[in-house]
Steps between C-alpha positions, in 0.01 A plus 500: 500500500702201351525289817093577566429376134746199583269450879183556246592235257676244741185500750306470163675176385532395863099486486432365191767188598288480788213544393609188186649292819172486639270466201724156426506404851110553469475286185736235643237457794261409319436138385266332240440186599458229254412115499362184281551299213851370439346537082492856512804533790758572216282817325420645826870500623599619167311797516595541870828512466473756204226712756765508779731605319317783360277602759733414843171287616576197659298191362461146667424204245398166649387215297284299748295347232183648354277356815799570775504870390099528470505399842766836616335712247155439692573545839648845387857381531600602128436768254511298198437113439651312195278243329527248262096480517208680581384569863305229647182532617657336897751768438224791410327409817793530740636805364111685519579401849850619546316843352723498204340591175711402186566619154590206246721591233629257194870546461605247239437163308671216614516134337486210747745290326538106565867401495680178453895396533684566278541164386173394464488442157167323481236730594449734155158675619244410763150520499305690782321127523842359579584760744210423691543172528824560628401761766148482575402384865560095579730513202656107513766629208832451586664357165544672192366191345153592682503830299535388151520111409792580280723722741770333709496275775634814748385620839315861499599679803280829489605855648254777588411814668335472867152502552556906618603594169271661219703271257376175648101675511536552116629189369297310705184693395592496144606177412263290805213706517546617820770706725664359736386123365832326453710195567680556836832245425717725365763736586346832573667828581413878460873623382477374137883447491461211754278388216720568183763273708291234574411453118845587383624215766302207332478354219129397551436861569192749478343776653333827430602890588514869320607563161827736627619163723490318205709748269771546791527101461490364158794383506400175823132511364290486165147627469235282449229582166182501672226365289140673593256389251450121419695380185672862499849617513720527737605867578798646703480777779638848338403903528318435137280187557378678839427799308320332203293293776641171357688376803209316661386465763812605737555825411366760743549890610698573878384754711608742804204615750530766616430625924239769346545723849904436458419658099276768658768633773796385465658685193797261483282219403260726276854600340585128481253344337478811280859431444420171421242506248704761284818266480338144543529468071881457491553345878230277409706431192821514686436197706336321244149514556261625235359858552141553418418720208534879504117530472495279826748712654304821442169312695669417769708837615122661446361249731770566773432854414177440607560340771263234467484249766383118478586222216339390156483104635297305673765352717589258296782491190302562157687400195538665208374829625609861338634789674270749349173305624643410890545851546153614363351246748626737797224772571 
């Protein structure tokens, strides 16, 4: 009777370990892929990482730039996109004909911030006027001089994301009135530590990335005030002037999207972006970007939960715009 019981229980375990063998082998087979926006690259990876480890699902994370991974995400080739901006309306058109239906879902707040060297001592604040004039299209300046009459006599060498990333589509929209309108003599790239380096490396300095690049770097760069309003004051990049709406006019939310038919069948990525939404307050925080507000939180896992394809823009960036009212404009 003893050795049967021992047979019973020993075949038992032997099943159940075989039957756990297989459900991880399962779960290791499957893959979420995942590409975009080198912005929102270091949340996504941060709650990869903690997925894998917790659910045994393997999870790709490329950082292509905002347009590069638009371009996979469309022809099917990716489950998720990143994006520093909203979907264009180029970008809508070849992904209704790639057959891929997307949901768009804010993740965070980020703060473009402009950076100088460290060194430059002579540039307090700066005026969205001034930062025009230094990046707008045809731009002749060249010389700090050219920026302010009383600033030195000092070569500006400007650094920048590529004209793939959603970065570059915001700044440009926001401070010259249109995306994609910019100055094209200056050092562009779409890993923003090529462009922390290249302001860090010169005196004459500046360029323009995400908050968290900033705060991993304050010790090569300072932030630069950035003055919105004519004969106003010059305010700094931080979780609290995004949230009080007075960092104007380069703050702006991030976004995944979302293969709607990946969401619908594949309950790794359902599980994901589930995952996601519940833990994206401290990651968010983690990595020093600034979360959106727990009301904004709620409205956006109930507009996953409803599965609710298609975007609350127009195709093009809109400043200024609140969670709460994107998300209503989705039918």
């Amino acid at each position: 009777m003893k050795t049967r019981l021992f047979r019973s229980t020993l075949m038992a375990a032997l099943i159940a370990q075989a039957f756990s063998f297989s459900h991880t082998a399962a779960a290791a087979d499957k893959i979420i892929k995942i590409d975009g926006s080198s912005t929102v690259y270091p949340i996504t990876e941060a709650v990869a990482e903690e997925f894998q480890r917790s659910k045994g699902v393997k999870v790709t994370v490329g950082e292509s730039g905002t347009g590069g991974g638009f371009k996979k995400f469309c022809r099917g080739e990716t489950d998720i996109s990143d994006a520093s901006r909203p979907i264009s309306q180029k970008e809508m058109d070849a992904c209704k004909e790639g057959g891929v239906q997307f949901i768009e879902l804010p993740i965070a707040y980020d703060a473009l911030t402009v950076v100088v060297n460290s060194k430059n001592d002579w540039v307090k604040q700066i005026t969205v006027a001034e930062l025009k004039k230094i990046w707008e299209p045809g731009s002749k300046v060249k010389n700090w001089k050219e920026v302010n009459a009383t600033y030195p006599d000092k070569a500006i060498n400007l650094y920048g994301p590529g004209t793939a990333s959603g970065t570059f589509d915001y700044f440009t929209e926001a401070i010259n009135g249109k995306a994609k309108s910019s100055r094209t003599d200056y050092t562009p790239s779409e890993d923003d530590n090529v462009l922390v380096q290249g302001a860090a490396g010169n005196v004459g300095g500046m360029a323009y990335f995400g908050l968290a690049y900033y705060l991993e770097n304050t010790d090569k760069l300072r932030a630069v005030p950035v003055v919105s309003k004519e004969g106003g004051k010059g305010v700094l990049p931080s979780e609290a002037t995004v949230m009080d709406g007075t960092y104007q006019p380069l703050s702006r939310p991030i976004f995944i999207y979302v293969n709607a038919t990946s969401a619908a069948f594949k309950p790794e990525v359902k599980a994901f972006v589930n995952y996601y939404l519940e833990n994206a307050p401290e990651l968010v925080k983690e990595v020093k970007y600034v979360p959106l507000p727990k009301a904004d939180y709620a409205a956006v896992k109930e507009h996953f939960k409803a599965m609710k394809p298609g975007t609350g823009f127009n195709g093009t960036s809109e400043v200024g715009v609140k969670i709460t009212d994107l998300l209503s404009r989705i039918k």
